[in-house]
C-alpha positions as CSV (number, residue, x, y, z in Angstrom):
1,X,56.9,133.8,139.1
2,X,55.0,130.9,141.1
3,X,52.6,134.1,142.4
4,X,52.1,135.8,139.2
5,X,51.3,132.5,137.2
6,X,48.9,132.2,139.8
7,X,47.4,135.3,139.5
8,X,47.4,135.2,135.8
9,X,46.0,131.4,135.3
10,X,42.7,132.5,136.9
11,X,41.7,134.6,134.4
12,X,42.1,132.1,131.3
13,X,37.8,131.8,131.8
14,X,37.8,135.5,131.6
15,X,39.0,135.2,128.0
16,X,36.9,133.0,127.1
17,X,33.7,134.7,128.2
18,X,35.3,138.0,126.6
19,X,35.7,136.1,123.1
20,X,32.0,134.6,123.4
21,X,30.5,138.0,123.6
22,X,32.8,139.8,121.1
23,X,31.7,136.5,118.5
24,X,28.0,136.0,119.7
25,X,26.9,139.6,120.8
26,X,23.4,137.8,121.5
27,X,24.6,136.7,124.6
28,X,22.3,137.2,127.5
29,X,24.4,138.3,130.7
30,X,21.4,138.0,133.1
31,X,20.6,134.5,132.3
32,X,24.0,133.4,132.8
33,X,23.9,135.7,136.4
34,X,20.1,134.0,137.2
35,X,22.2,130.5,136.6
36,X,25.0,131.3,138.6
37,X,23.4,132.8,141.5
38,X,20.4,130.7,142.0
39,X,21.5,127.4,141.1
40,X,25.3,126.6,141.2
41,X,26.5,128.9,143.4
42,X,24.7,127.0,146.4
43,X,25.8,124.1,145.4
44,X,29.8,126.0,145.5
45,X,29.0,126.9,149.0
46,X,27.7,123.5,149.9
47,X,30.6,121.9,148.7
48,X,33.2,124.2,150.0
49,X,31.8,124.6,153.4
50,X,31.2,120.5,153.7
51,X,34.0,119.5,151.6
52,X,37.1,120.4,154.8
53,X,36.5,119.6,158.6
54,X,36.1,123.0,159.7
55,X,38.1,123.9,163.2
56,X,36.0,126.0,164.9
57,X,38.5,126.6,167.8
58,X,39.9,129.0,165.0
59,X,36.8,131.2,163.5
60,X,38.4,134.2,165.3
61,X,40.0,134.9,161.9
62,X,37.1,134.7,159.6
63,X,34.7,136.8,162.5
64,X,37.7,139.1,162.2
65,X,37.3,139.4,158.7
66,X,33.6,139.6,158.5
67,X,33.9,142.6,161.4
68,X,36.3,144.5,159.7
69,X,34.5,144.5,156.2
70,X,30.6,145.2,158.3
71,X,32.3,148.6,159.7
72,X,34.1,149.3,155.9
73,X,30.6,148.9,154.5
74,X,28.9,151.1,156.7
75,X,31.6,153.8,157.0
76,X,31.7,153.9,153.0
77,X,27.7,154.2,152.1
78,X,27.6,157.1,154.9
79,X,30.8,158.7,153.2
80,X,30.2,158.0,149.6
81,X,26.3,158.7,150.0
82,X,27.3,162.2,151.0
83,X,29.6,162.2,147.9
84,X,27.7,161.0,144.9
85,X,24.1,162.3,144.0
86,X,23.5,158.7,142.4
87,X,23.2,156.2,145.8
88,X,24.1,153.4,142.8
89,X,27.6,155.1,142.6
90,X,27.6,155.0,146.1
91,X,26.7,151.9,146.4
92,X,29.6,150.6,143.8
93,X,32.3,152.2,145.2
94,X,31.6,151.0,148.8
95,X,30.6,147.2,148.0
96,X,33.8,147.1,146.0
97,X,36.1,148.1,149.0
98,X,34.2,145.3,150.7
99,X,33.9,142.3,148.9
100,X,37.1,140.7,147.6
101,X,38.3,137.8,145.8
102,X,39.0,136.2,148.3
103,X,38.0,132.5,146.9
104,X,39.3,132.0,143.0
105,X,42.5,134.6,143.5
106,X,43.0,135.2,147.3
107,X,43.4,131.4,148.2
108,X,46.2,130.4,145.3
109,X,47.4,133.2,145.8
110,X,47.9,132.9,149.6
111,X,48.6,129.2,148.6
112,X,51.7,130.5,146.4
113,X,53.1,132.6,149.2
114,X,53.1,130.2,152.0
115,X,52.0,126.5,151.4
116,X,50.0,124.4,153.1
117,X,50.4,126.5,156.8
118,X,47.9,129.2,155.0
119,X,44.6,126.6,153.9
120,X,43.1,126.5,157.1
121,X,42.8,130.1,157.3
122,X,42.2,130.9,153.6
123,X,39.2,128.6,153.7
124,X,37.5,129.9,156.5
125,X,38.2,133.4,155.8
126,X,36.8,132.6,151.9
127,X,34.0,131.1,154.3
128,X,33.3,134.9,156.0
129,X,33.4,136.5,152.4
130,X,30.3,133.9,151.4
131,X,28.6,135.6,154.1
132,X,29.8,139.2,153.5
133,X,29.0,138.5,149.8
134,X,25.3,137.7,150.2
135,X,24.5,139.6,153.3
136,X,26.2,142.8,152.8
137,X,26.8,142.8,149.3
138,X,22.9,141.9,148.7
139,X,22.2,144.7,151.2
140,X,24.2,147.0,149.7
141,X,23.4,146.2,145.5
142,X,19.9,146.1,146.3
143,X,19.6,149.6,148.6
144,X,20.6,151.4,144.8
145,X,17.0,150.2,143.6
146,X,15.3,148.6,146.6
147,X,14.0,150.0,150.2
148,X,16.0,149.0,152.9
149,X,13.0,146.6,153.8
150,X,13.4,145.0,150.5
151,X,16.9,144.9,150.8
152,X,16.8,142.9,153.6
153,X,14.2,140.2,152.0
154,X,16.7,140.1,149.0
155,X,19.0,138.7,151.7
156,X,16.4,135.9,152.9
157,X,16.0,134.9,149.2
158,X,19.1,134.1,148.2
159,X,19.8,130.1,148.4
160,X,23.6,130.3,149.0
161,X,22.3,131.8,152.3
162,X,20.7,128.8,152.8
163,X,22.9,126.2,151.9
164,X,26.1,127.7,153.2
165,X,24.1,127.7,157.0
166,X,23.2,124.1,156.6
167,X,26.2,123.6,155.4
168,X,27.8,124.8,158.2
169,X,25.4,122.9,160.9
170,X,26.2,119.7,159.1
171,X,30.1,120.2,159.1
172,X,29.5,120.7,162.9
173,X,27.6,117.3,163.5
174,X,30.8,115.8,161.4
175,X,28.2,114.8,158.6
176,X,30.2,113.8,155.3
177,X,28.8,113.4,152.2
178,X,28.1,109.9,150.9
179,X,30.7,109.0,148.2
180,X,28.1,108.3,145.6
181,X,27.2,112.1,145.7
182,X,30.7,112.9,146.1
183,X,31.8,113.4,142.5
184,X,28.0,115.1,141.9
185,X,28.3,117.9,144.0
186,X,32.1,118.5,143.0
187,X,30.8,119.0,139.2
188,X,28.6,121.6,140.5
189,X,30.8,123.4,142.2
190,X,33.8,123.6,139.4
191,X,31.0,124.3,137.0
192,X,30.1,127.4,139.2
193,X,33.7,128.6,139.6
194,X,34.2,128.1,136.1
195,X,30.8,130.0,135.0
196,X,31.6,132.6,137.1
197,X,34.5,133.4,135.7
198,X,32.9,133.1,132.0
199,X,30.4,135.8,133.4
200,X,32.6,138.2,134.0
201,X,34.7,138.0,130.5
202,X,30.5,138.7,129.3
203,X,30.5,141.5,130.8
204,X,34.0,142.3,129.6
205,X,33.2,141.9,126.2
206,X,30.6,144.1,126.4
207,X,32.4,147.3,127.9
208,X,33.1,148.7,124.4
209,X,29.7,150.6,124.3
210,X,30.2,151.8,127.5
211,X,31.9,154.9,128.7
212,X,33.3,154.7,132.4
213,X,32.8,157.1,135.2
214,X,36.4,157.6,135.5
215,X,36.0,159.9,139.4
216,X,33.6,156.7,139.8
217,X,36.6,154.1,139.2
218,X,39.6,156.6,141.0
219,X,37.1,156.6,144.3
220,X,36.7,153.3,144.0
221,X,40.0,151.9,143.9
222,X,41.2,155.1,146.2
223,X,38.5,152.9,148.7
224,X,39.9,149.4,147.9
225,X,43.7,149.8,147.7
226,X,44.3,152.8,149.9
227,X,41.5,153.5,152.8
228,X,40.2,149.8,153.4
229,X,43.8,148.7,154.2
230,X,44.7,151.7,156.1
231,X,41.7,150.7,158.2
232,X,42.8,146.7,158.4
233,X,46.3,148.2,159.3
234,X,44.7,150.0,161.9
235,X,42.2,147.1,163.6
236,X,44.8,143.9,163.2
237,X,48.0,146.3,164.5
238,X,45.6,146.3,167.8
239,X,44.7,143.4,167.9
240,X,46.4,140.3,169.9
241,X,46.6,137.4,167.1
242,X,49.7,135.2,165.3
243,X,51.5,137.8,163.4
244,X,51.2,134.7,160.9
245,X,47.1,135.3,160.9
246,X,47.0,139.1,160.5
247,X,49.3,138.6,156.9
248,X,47.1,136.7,155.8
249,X,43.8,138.4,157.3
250,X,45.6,141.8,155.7
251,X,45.8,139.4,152.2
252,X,42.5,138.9,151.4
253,X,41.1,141.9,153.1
254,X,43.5,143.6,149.8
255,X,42.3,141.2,147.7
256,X,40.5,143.2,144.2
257,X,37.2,143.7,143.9
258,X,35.3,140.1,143.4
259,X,34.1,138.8,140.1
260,X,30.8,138.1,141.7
261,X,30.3,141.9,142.4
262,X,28.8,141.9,138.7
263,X,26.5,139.3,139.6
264,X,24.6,141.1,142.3
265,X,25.1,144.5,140.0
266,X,23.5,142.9,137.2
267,X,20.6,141.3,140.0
268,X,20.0,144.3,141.3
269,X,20.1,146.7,138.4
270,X,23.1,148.5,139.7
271,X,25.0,149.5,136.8
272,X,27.1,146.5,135.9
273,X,29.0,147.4,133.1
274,X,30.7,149.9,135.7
275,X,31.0,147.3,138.2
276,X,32.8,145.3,135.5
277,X,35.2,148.4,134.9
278,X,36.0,148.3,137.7
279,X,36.7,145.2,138.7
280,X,38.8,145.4,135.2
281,X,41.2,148.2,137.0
282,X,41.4,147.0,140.7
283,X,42.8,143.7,139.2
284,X,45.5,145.1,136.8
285,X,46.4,147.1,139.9
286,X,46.6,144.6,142.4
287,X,49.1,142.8,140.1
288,X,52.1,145.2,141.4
289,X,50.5,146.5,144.6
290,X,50.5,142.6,145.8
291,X,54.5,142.8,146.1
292,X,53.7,146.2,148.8
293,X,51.2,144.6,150.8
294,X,52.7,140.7,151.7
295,X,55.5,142.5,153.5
296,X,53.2,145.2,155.6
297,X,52.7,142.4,158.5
């Protein structure tokens, strides 16, 4: 009960971005995305990265993470490229087996299922999925209307790039923030969790003038729930790590596809409305196949 509360509690934002658009169809999704992205989701990462000593003696989980999700990426766009005329569709259904929610659902979640032992590694993995987020799924959302060239500049101009590095340098010089900033930085990031969730009700509210690509969706999830954690199965049963570590590396690899997917949809002009659709479906699903995949490690 403890798990599905947890599971279920996340999405009370989600409702109330879905009854904002359904009351005020004016609504502008992209301003609320150009707010998120550009302004308080830095300031998340900033906080999030700063906010915890970091151990670095134990980044071999989140480098783990971040390799197994690079070779999923690449392996899907020259599958799904092959499959789907549209290199949008292509690009949907592989950045959605990639990028999970690894942050707002993966760490209660993980949290729920084994206490305190799992922070450490939830953080730092959420940590990896900042980076696969904006670097991949930037790369990826941006090749369904961009060059590759541009693609890669999209990557250099987004700030949570930016702040999650510095971040990240600070935390190792054992900088802390002063306490006067403290509570500052902490409204910023709630309001960016918060928001983000918001964003995607939006969206939600929206989907009744749009028709999904149901091959699109079966692909998709077939990508996210079947082959991506056949493939973590696969790497983590070879590798030599705590038994403890691959569960919850296997987790939040599984995790559905991540709200913020429809952020860098709606960026990029990759279809967002079937983003949202799909992130609709992966998490209804995930709901049961949560029960198969904690007892796979």
């Amino acid at each position: 009960m403890t798990l599905l509360l947890a599971i279920v509690g996340v999405y009370f934002f989600v409702s109330l971005g879905f009854a904002a658009k359904r009351l005020f169809s004016d609504i502008h999704e992209r301003t609320l995305v150009l707010l998120s992205v550009y302004f308080l989701q830095p300031i998340l990462s900033f906080w999030g990265i700063l906010g915890a000593k970091i151990d670095f003696a134990a980044l071999s989980a989140p480098l783990i993470y971040f390799g197994i999700s690079l070779f999923a990426a690449l392996f899907g766009f020259f599958l799904f490229s092959r499959i789907f005329a549209d290199k949008k569709d292509a690009v949907i259904v592989t950045a959605g087996g990639v990028i999970g929610n690894t942050g707002n659902l993966g760490i209660p979640i993980l949290l729920a299922m084994f206490g305190k032992s799992a922070v450490l590694y939830a953080v730092l993995i959420n940590l990896a999925n900042i980076f696969v987020l904006y670097i991949i799924g930037v790369f990826l959302y941006s090749l369904g209307s961009y060059t590759p060239k541009e693609a890669l500049k999209n990557i250099l101009a987004m700030p949570v790039i930016w702040s999650a590095t510095v971040a990240l340098m600070l935390n190792y010089a054992g900088f802390e923030l002063p306490s006067s900033l403290t509570q500052t930085v902490e409204m910023g990031a709630y309001t960016s969790m918060t928001l983000q969730l918001i964003i995607f009700g939006v969206f939600l509210g929206g989907l009744g003038r749009f028709k999904p690509d149901f091959k699109l969706v079966a692909w998709a999830m077939a990508y996210k729930f079947a082959a991506v954690p056949l493939l973590a199965f696969a790497v983590l049963s070879l590798l030599s790590i705590d038994p403890f570590i691959k569960t919850l590396l296997f987790l939040q690899l599984c995790m559905p596809l991540a709200v913020n997917n429809v952020n860098l949809a709606s960026l990029y002009g990759c279809k967002p409305y079937t983003v949202t659709a799909n992130i609709l479906v992966s998490s209804i699903l995930f709901v049961g196949l949560i029960f198969v995949y904690k007892s796979v490690f």
